[in-house]
N, C-alpha and C positions, 0 to 999 in steps of 0.2 A: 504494500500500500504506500501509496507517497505521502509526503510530509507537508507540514504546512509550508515548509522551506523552497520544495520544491512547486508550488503554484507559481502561473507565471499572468500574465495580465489577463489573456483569454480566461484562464481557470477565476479570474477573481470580479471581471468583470460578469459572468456566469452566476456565480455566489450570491452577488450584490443584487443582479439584477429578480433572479428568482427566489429568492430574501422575497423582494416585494410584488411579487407574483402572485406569492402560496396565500397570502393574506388575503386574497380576494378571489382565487378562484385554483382548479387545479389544474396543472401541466404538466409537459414532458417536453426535454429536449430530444433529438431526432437528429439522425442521417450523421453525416464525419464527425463531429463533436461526441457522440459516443465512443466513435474509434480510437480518436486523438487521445480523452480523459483515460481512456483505458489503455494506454502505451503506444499506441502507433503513431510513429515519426511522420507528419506531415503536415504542409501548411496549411493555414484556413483562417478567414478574417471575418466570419459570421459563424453565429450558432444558429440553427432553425428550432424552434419552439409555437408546441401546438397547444391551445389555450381551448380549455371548455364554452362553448358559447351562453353568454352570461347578457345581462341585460342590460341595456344601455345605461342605468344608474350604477349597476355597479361598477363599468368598463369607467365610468367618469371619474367612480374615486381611485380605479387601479389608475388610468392615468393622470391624475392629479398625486398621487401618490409616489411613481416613477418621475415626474417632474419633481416633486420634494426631495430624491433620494438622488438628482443630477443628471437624469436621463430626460433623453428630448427625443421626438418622434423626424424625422427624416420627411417624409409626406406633409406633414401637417402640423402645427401647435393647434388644432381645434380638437377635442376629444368625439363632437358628434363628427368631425369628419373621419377620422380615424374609424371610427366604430361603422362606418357607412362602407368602409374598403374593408374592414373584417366581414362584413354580411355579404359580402359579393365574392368573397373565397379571395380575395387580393390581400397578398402577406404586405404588411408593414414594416419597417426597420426602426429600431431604438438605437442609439449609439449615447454616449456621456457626452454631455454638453461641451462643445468645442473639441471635439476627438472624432474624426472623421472613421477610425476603428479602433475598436471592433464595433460589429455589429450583432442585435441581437433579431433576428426576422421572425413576425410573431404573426402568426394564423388560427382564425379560429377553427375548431374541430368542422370538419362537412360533410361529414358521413358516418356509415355504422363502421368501418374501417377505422377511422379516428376515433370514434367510441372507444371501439375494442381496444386502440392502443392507450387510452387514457385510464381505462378499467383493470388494464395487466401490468402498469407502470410499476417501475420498480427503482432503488435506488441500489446502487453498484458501491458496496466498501470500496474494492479494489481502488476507485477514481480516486477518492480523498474529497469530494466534493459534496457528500450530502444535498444532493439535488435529485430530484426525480427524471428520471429517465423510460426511454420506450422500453418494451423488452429485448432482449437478446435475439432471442427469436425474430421477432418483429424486425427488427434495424437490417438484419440477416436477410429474412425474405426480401424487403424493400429491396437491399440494395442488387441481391440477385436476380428476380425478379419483373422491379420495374425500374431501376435508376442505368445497372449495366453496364457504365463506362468503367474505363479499368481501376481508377482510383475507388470507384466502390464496389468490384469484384474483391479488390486488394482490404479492403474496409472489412468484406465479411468474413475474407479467409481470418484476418486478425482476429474478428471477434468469435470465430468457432474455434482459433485456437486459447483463446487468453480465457475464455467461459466454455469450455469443451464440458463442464460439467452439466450446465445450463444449456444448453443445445440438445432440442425436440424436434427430430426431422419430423414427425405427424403434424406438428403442430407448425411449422414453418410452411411444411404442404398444404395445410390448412390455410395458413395465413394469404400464402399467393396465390390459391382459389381465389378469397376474398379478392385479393388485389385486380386481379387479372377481373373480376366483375364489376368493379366498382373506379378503377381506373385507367385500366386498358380496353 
């Protein structure tokens, strides 16, 4: 497990921001940021994070709240216009105020497919990050599935070997049913 020594901006900018997340609603992060937290050497200047769809009061105090905590929205400083690109399946970007990165890309759930991943979220010792995260599973079919390019073939080989214990080929064939119904 790593130290609190070894976090580096990505990892703290992550902490910070889903810190004030969980106050208002539940999440997971998703796709290379899972890879990355869990040992694999590569770059990446956004984390994707999928957010329950919540109502537009409460989206105003999460976003008045991420403005309190130094995060600014990339799209917009209006919270109803924000909340108007989350309802239309269009990801948003946070970043800290005057820091062009990292970025944190925030979508709301749009399916039973993001359901399921927000209903089997899990947090991962191994990261050091006490964040919630998709499944193993999950990240795994995604990225073989339906993402494909070699950085996320290379993404799943890591994560079936660094959680080899945690890896459910039924249940990954299950998952990219779903996938291949609901996205492809």
């Amino acid at each position: 497990m790593r130290s609190i020594s070894d976090k580096n901006i990505l990892d703290e900018f992550c902490i910070k921001f889903c810190s004030v997340v969980e106050k208002h609603c539940k999440y997971i992060v998703v796709s290379g940021f899972v890879a990355i937290s869990s040992g694999r050497t590569r770059a990446t200047e956004d984390i994707d994070m999928i957010i329950e769809r919540i109502p537009i009061e409460e989206f105003k105090k999460l976003h008045s709240d991420l403005l309190k905590n130094g995060f600014s929205c990339i799209q917009s400083e209006s919270a109803d216009e924000i909340f108007d690109y989350l309802m239309h399946n269009t990801a948003v970007r946070y970043i800290m105020k005057d820091r062009a990165l990292p970025q944190m890309e925030m979508k709301f759930a749009k399916d039973a497919l993001d359901d399921y991943q927000l209903k089997t979220r899990i947090k991962l010792p191994l990261t050091g990050l006490g964040i919630w995260f998709s499944s193993i599973n999950m990240n795994i079919a995604f990225k073989e599935e339906a993402l494909k390019s070699d950085k996320d073939l290379k993404d799943a080989e890591h994560l079936r070997k660094v959680y080899s214990e945690m890896v459910d080929e039924q249940e990954i064939s299950e998952i990219k049913k779903m996938i291949r119904k609901l996205r492809l």
